[in-house]
Z-matrix of the N, CA and C atoms (Angstrom, degrees):
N
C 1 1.444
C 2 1.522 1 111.21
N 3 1.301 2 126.29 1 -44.92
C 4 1.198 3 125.03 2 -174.32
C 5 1.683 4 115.27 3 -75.18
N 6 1.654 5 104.35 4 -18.20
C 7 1.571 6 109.00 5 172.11
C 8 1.509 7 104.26 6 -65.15
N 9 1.273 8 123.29 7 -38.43
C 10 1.871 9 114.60 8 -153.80
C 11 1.485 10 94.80 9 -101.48
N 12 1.631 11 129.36 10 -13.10
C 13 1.581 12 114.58 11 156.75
C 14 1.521 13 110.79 12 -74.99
N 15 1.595 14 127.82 13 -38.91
C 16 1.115 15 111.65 14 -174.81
C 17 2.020 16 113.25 15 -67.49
N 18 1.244 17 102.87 16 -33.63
C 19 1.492 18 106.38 17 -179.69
C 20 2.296 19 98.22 18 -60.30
N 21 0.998 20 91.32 19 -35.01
C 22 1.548 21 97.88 20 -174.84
C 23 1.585 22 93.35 21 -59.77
N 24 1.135 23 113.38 22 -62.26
C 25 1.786 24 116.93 23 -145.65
C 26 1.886 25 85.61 24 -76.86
N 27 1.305 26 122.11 25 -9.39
C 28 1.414 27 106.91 26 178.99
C 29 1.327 28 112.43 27 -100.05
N 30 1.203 29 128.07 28 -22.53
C 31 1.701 30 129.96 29 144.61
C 32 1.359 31 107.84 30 -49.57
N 33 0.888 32 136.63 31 -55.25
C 34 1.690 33 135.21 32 -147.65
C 35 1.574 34 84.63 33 -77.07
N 36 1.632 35 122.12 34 -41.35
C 37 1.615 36 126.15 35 -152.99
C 38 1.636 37 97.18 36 -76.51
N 39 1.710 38 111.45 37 -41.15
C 40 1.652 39 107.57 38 178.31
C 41 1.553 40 111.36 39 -59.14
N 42 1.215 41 121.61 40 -41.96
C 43 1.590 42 133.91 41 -178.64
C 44 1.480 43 112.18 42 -56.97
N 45 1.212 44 110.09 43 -12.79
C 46 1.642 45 108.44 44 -163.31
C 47 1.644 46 89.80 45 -112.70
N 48 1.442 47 103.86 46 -58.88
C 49 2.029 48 100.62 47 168.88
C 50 1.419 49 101.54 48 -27.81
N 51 1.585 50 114.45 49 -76.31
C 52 1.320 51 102.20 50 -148.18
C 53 1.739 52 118.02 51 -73.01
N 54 1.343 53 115.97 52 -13.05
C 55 1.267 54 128.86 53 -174.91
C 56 2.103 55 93.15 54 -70.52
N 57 1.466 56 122.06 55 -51.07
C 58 1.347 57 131.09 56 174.82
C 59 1.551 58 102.10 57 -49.10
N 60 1.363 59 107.35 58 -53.69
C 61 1.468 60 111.28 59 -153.08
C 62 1.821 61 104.15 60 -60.08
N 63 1.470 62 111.07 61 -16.84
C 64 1.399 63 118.59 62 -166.39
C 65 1.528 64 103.63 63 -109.01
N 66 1.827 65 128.77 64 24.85
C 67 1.199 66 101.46 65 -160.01
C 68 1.761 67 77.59 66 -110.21
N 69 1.413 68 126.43 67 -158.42
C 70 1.380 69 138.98 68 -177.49
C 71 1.779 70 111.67 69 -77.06
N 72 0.811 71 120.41 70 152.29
C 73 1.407 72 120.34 71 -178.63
C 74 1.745 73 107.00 72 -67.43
N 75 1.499 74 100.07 73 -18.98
C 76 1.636 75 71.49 74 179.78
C 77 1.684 76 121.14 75 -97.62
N 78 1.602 77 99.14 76 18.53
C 79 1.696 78 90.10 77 165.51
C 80 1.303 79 103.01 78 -128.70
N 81 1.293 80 126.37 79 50.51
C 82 1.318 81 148.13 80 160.09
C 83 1.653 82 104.96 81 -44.86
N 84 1.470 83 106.82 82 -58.33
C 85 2.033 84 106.21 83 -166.36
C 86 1.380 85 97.40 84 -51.00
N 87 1.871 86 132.67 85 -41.75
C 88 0.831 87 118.05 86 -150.52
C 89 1.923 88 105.63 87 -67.85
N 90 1.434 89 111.51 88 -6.36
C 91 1.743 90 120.96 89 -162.46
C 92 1.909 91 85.38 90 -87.62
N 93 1.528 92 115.28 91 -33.31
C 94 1.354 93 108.09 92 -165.65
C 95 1.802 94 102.32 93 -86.23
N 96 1.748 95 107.01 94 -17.27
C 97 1.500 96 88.70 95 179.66
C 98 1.717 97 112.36 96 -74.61
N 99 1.384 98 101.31 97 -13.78
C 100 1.234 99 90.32 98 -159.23
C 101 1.565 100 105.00 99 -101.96
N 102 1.170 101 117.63 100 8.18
C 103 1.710 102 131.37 101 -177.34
C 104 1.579 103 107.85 102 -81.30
N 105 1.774 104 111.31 103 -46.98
C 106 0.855 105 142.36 104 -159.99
C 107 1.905 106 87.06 105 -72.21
N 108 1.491 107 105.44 106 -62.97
C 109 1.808 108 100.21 107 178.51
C 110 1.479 109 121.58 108 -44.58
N 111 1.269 110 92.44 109 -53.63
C 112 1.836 111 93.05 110 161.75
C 113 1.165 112 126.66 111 -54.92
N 114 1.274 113 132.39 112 -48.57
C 115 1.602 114 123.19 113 -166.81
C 116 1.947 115 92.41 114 -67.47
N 117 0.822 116 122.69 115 -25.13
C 118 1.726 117 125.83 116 -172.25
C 119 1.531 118 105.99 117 -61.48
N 120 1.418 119 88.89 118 -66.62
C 121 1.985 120 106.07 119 -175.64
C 122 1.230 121 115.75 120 -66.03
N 123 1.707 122 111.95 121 -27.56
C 124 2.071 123 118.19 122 148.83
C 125 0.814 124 94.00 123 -25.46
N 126 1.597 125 108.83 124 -91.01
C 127 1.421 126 127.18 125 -127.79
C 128 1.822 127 97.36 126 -82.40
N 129 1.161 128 138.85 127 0.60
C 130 1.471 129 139.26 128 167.21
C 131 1.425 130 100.25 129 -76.38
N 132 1.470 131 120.68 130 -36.67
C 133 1.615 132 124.60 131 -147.84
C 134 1.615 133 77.81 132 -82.43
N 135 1.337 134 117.41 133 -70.50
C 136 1.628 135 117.22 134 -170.43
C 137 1.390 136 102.54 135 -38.65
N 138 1.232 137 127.89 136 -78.37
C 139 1.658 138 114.28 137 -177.33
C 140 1.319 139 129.00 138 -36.65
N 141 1.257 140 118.00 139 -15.00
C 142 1.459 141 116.31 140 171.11
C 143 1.187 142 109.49 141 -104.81
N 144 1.329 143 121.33 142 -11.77
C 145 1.907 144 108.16 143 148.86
C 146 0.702 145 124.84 144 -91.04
N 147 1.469 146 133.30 145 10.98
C 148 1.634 147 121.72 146 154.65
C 149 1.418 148 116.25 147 -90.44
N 150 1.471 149 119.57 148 -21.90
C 151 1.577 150 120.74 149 158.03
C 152 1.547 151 118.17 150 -68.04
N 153 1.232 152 108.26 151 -8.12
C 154 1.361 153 87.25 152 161.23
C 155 1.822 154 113.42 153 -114.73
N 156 1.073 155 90.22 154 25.94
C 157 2.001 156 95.94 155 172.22
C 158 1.964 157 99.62 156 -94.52
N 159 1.313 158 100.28 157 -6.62
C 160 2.122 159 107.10 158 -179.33
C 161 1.289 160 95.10 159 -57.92
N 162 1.505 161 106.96 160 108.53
C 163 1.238 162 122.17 161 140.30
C 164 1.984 163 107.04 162 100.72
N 165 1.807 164 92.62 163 15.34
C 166 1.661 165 90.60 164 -169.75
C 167 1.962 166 100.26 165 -76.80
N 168 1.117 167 106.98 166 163.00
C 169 2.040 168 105.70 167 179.85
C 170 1.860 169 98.32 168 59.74
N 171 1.406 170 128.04 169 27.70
C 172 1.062 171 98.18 170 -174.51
C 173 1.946 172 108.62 171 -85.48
N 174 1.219 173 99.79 172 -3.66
C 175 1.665 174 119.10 173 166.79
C 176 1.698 175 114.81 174 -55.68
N 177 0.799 176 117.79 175 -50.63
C 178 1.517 177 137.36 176 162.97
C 179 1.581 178 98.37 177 -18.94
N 180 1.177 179 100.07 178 -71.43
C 181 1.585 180 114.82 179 -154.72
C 182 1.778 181 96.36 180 -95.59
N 183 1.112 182 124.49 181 5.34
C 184 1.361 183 113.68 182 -178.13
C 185 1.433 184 134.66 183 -54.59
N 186 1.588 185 111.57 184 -31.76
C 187 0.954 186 122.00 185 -159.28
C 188 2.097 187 100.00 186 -109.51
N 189 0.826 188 117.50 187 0.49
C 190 1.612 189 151.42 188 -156.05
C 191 1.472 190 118.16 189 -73.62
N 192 1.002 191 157.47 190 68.32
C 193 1.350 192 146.72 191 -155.97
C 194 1.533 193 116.32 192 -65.09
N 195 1.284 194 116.25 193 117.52
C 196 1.967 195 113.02 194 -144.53
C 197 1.694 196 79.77 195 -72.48
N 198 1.573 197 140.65 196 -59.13
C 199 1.391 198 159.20 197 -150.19
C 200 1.871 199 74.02 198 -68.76
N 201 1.217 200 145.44 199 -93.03
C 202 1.363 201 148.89 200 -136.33
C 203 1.422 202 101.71 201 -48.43
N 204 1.928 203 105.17 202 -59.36
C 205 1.358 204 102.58 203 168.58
C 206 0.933 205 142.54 204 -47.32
N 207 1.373 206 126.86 205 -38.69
C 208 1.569 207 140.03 206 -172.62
C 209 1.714 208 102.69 207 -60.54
N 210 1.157 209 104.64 208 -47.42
C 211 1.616 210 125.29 209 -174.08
C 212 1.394 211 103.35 210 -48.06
N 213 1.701 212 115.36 211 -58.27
C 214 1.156 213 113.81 212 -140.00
C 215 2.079 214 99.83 213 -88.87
N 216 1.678 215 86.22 214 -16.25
C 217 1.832 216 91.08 215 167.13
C 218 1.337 217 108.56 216 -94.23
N 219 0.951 218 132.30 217 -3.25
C 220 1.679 219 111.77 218 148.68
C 221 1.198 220 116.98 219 -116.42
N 222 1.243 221 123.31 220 31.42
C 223 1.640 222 120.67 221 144.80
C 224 1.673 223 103.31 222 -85.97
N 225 1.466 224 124.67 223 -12.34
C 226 1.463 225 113.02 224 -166.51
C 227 1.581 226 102.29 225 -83.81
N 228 1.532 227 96.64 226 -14.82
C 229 1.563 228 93.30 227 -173.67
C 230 1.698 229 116.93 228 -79.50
């Protein structure tokens, strides 16, 4: 669900660039207020997909001794 709103909100976001990109130079700030909202709600969207990467492969390492491992990668060094 959150893939086909973000693909949505990035159509709607090219449509609005290029509709800005064509208006007169003197309502240009309004292209920088709204660039500025985006790079924010980016960078919010990314932080909430890396909270949900908590704890992904943590199977991997389940069986793993965290103290054995550590050891045995810095003995390689």
């Amino acid at each position: 669900m959150h893939k086909i709103t973000l693909e949505i909100n990035n159509s709607i976001y090219e449509h609005i660039m290029f509709f800005l990109e064509n208006l007169p130079k003197n309502l240009v700030n309004i292209k920088q207020e709204i660039g500025a909202k985006t790079k924010k709600t980016t960078k919010q969207s990314s932080i909430l997909k890396m909270r949900n990467l908590q704890g992904v492969g943590k199977e991997l390492y389940q069986d793993i001794d965290s103290d054995t491992y550590i050891k045995e990668l810095r003995n390689e060094w």
